[in-house]
C-alpha positions, 0 to 999 in steps of 0.5 A: 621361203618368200614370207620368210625372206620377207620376215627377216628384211622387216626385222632387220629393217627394225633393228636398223631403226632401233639403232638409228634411234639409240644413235640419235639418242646417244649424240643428243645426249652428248651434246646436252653434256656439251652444252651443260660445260658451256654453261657452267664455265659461263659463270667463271669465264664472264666473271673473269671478263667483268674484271676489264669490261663494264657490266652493261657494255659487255652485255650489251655485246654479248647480246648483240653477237648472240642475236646475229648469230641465230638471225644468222642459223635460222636464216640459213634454215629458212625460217626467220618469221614473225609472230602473228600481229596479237603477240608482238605485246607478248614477245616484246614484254617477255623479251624484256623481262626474260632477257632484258631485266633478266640479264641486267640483274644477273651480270650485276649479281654475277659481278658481286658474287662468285661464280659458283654461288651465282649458278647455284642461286639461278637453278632455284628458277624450277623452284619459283616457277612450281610457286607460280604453278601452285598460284595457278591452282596446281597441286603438286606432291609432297616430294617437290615442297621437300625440295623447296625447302632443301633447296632455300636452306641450301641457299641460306648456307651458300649465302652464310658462307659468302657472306663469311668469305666475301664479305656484304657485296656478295650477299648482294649479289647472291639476293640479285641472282635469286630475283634474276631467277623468279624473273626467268620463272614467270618468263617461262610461265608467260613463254608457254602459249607462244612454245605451244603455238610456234615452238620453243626456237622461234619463241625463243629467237623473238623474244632474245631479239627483243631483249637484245634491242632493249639490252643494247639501248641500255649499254650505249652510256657503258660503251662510251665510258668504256675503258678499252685498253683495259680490256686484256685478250683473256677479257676479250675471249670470254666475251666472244664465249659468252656471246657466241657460245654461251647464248648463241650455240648452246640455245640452238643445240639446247632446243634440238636436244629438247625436240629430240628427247622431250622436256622432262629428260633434257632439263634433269641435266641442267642440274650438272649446271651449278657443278660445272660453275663451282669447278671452275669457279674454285679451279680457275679463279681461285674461289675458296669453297667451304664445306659450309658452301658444299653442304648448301650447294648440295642441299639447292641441287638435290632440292631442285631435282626434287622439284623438277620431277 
């Protein structure tokens, strides 16, 4: 009777634990959702703000919000450090690149082009960094160069459809977008001694802080030139989400959803990215979407989730 007794606890104890996990599992995945429909409304709610703001000002306060932000979370948590003294140069260059350059290019490509195409050049960064693997000597299958190749016909379409709607600055600023894209892939690459040796929230913290100076730097001329009461609520708001929300809460629940269902699994759904951004895109600021555009942009999207697996 005891063994049984004892039996029945140890399997009820595991069905507790199965259905922790599944818990944990669904709200992670939850979240991730969350996270994407931040990001994606990112693209039309920052594109909206650089009507009224300056591009470097309103990075420049963006990133200064999202740095006191998770100076903020991560001191309540106890865990504000510093690298060890051999990877200053490392997080200082990676801040610069990943951050830094990284952002310059992207908001002055996101203010040349519209939302959605913006989001659908940036998903090509799982697309640079396989070409850095493969400078490293890693081999990859069949599968991920049909990816590639879909995913840089994708964008020639995306990019003929702009060009047509938009006219030259888009084109612009699509080419500015995919640069913003390789910068971020040999940031991730140059990223991954530091993820291995400290994890992807401090890595992350250390490096957007270090960026975060050089960004600020740089915005100071915007700031002064700056025309505030030009600035309308709507423009104000969309820097409050994209400091805050955009940068600051959604890498922190990125990267425990990261910890919590692994790598491979949370990157699948940052390829609803680029679908969220062209919604909103079309719905709120009225961008016109040719099927031109929608072939290519499922042609990026399809090649990049080739790739990623």
């Amino acid at each position: 009777m005891a063994v049984s007794t004892a039996g029945s606890c140890s399997a009820t104890t595991g069905e507790v634990l199965e259905i922790g996990s599944a818990t944990r599992s669904a709200w992670s995945e939850a979240t991730l959702l969350l996270v994407i429909c931040i990001w994606g409304l990112n693209f039309a709610v920052a594109k909206r703000a650089l009507a009224t703001f300056d591009p470097l000002a309103f990075n420049a306060l963006r990133y200064a919000m999202a740095s006191l932000l998770i100076y903020a979370v991560l001191r309540r948590q106890g865990r504000v450090q510093l690298p060890e003294r051999e990877d200053w140069g490392r997080v200082l260059l990676l801040g610069i690149l990943g951050n830094a350059i990284y952002q310059l290019v992207f908001i002055i490509g996101l203010d040349l082009t519209a939302a959605g195409s913006a989001s659908l050049m940036l998903a090509l960064m799982p697309v640079f960094v396989l070409l850095l693997d493969v400078r490293s000597g890693t081999r990859h299958e069949a599968r991920s160069w049909l990816g590639v190749a879909a995913s840089t016909i994708g964008v020639a379409l995306v990019s003929r459809a702009a060009l047509r709607v938009e006219g030259s600055e888009a084109l612009l600023g699509n080419l500015l977008l995919i640069g913003a894209a390789a910068f971020f892939a040999v940031y991730t690459q140059g990223a991954r001694p530091l993820l291995q040796r400290y994890g992807s929230i401090r890595t992350t913290a250390w490096t957007l802080w270090s960026g975060a100076l050089v960004i600020v730097l740089m915005g100071v001329p915007s700031l002064l030139r700056q025309e505030w009461r030009q600035v309308d609520a709507v423009s104000w708001a969309g820097l409050f989400y994209s400091g805050l929300l955009s940068i600051g809460v959604a890498y922190l629940l990125w990267y425990r959803s990261v910890g919590r269902l692994g790598s491979s699994r949370t990157a699948i759904y940052s390829n609803l990215t680029p679908v969220v951004a062209l919604m909103a895109g079309t719905l709120w600021l009225g961008e016109r979407l040719t099927m031109l555009a929608v072939v290519g942009a499922a042609l990026v999207i399809g090649g990049v989730m080739a790739v990623r697996r």
